[in-house]
N, C-alpha and C positions, 0 to 999 in steps of 0.2 A: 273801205276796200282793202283788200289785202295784197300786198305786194308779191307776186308769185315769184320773184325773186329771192325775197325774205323767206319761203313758205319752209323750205326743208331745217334753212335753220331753227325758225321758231318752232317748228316742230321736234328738233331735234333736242333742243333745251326744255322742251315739255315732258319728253320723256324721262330726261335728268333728274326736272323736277319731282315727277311721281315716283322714281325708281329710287330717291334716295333713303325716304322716310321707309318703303317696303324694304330695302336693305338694313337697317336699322333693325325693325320689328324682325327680322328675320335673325337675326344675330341674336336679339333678345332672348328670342323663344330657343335659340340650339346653347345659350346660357344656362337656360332656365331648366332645360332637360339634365347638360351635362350634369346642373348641382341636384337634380332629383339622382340622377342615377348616383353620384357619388354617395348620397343621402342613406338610398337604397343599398349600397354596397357597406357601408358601414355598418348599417342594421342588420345584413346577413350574413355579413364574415364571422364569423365562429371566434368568440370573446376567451382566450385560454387562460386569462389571468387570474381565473377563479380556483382552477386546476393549480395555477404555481401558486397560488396565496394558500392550499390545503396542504402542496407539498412543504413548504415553510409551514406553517400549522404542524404540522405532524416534528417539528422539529423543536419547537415551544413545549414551554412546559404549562400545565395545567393552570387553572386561577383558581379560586375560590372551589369548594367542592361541590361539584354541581352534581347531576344525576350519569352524568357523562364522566364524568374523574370521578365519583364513587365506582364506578363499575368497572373504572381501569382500575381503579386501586384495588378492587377488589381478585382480579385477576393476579396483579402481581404480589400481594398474599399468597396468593395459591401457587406463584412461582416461586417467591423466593423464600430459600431455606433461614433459619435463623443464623444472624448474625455475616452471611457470606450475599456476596457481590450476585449479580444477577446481569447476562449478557442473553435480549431477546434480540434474535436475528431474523429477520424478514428476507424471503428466497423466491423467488419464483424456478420451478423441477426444469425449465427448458431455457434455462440462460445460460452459456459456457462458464462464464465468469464465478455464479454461484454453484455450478457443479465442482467447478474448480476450490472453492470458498469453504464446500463441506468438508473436503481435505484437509484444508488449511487447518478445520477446527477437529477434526478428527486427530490429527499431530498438538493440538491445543489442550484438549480437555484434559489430558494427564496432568501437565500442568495448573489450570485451571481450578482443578477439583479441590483444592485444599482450601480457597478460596472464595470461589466464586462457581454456579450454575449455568447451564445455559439451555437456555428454551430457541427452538425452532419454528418458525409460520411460514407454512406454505402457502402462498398469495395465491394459487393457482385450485387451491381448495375450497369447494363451498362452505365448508365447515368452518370454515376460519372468517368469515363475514363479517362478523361482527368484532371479532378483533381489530381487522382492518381498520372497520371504520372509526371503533375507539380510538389507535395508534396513528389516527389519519393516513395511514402506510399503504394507499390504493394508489397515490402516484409518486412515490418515495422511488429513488433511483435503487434499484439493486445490485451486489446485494448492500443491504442497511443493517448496523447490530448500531444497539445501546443500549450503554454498561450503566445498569443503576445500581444506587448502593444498597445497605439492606434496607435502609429506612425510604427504600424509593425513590431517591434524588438522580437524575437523570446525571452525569459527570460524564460522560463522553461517549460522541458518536460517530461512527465510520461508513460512510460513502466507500462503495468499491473493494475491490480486494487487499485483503489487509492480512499484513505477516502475522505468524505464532507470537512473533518478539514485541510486536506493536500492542498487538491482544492482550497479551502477560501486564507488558511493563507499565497498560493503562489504570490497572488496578492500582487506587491510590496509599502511598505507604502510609504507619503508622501519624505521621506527625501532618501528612499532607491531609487525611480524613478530619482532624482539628483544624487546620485552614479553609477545609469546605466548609467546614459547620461554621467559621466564622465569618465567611462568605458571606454563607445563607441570611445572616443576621444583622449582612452589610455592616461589617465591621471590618476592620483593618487589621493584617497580621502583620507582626515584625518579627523575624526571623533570625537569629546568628550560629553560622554554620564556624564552628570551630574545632581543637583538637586540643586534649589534653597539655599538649607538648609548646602550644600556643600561648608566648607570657603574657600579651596582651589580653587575654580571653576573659581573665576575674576582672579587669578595672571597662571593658566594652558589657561585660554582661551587667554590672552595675547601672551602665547609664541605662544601658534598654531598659532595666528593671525600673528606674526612676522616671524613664517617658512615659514608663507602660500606666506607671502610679500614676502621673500628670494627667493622663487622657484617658483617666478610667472609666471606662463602657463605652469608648471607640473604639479602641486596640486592643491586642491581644499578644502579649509575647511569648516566642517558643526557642528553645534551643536545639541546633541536632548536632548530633556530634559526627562529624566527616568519616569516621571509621567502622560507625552503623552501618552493618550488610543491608539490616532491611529499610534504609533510606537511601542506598544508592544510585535505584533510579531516577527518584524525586532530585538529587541532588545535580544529577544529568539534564533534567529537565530545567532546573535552574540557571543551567550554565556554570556551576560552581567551581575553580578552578582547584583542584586538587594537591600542585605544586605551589601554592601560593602558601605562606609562613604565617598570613594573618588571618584573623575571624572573617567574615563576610557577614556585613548585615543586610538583610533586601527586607524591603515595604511592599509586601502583597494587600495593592489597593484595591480597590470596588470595581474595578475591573477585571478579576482576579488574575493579574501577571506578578511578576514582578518590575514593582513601576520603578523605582529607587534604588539602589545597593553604594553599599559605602567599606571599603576596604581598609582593615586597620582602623586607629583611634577616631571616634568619632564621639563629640561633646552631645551633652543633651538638650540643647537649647537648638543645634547642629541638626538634630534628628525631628525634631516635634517641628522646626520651620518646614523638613521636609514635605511632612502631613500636611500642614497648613497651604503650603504652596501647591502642591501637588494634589491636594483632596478636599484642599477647603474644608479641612477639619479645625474646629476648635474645639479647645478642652471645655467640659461642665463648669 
């Protein structure tokens, strides 16, 4: 017999009991949905990092000569003239900034000419397709120039509007085209920037000469003399202080800066620790 006393509560606790487990399965499944959808949102949100990993591509240099780098190489044949510098400039005709850019290089090219060439690509032309996709330069910000040398070595590239002076003084001097090429062969350059008038200068250029012996087919030694016109802007870019009385030696490491510099007398056991600590170089 059942108590009709009891009846509303036991009744009331029966509903408890069925309605807990269906609250459960119920949460389950708006679980189980939310991670479909999120599932589903990652799969069709639009992946752009293929787009930025081409634009970075396009800023790499080549590997090995494949069927793609012979046929850029073969184009920059065709553009650069013998022996001078080569700056190709990627443009799209409807951007203020490279409207503004052909200006810059139209004040440039005087300059320029004695030097160095420059090629124009209109990204906004069909004709140029197949440039693009060699130079990877389809999603390259504009405008883009880089300055190769004659033998094609990529040495520096400009994002955005860039001065006459910037342009000019990229082109690398006499002694600085020797420290790319010894770049290239991941070796180390030692450098000492001095002046005739400098007494120190015969007994610092000895030791460099005896480190350079020491660490033969790592290093590379150069001199420049401070009062070379045409290594002045290299020597700017060094930071080289011009009122300073002593030599300046800098270690242009594998990173190509200058990692080291040493002011005045400096011994040769002084200089090759340098290398060692700094590039984990030892001698043969």
């Amino acid at each position: 017999m059942i108590d009709k006393q009891l009846f509303p509560l036991n009744f009331f606790l029966l509903l408890i009991l069925i309605s807990f487990p269906l609250f459960f399965i119920s949460c389950g499944n708006k679980d189980s949905g939310a991670e479909n959808n999120a599932s589903k949102g990652s799969i069709s949100k639009p992946d752009n990092r293929r787009d930025n990993t081409e634009a970075r591509q396009g800023q790499n240099d080549d590997g090995p000569l494949s069927v793609h780098a012979a046929a850029k190489k073969k184009l920059l044949d065709q553009w650069i003239e013998s022996g001078k510098y080569l700056y190709v400039y990627f443009y799209d005709d409807d951007v203020d900034d490279c409207i503004y850019q052909d200006k810059i290089l139209d004040k440039a090219i005087p300059e320029l000419k004695p030097k160095a060439t420059l090629t124009k690509i209109n990204r906004k032309d069909p004709k140029n397709a197949e440039i693009l996709r060699l130079f990877r330069a389809k999603q390259l910000q504009v405008p883009f120039i880089v300055l190769y040398t004659p033998d094609q070595y990529p040495v520096r590239r400009f994002t955005g509007l860039t001065s006459v002076e910037t342009l000019v003084n990229a082109i690398p001097s006499p002694t600085q085209e020797k420290i790319i090429s010894t770049y290239r062969i991941r070796k180390i350059s030692v450098i000492c920037f001095y002046r005739d008038s400098m007494k120190e200068f015969p007994e610092i250029d000895q030791t460099c000469k005896k480190a350079a012996e020491t660490m033969a087919g790592v290093i590379d030694y150069y001199t420049i003399n401070q009062d070379d016109p045409a290594e002045q802007n290299f020597m700017k870019k060094m930071n080289i202080d011009k009122a300073s009385t002593s030599p300046t030696v800098i270690i242009v490491g594998l990173k190509g800066s200058g990692d080291r510099r040493f002011i005045g007398t400096v011994n040769k056991d002084q200089l090759i620790q340098a290398m060692k600590d700094e590039f984990q170089v030892l001698p043969k």
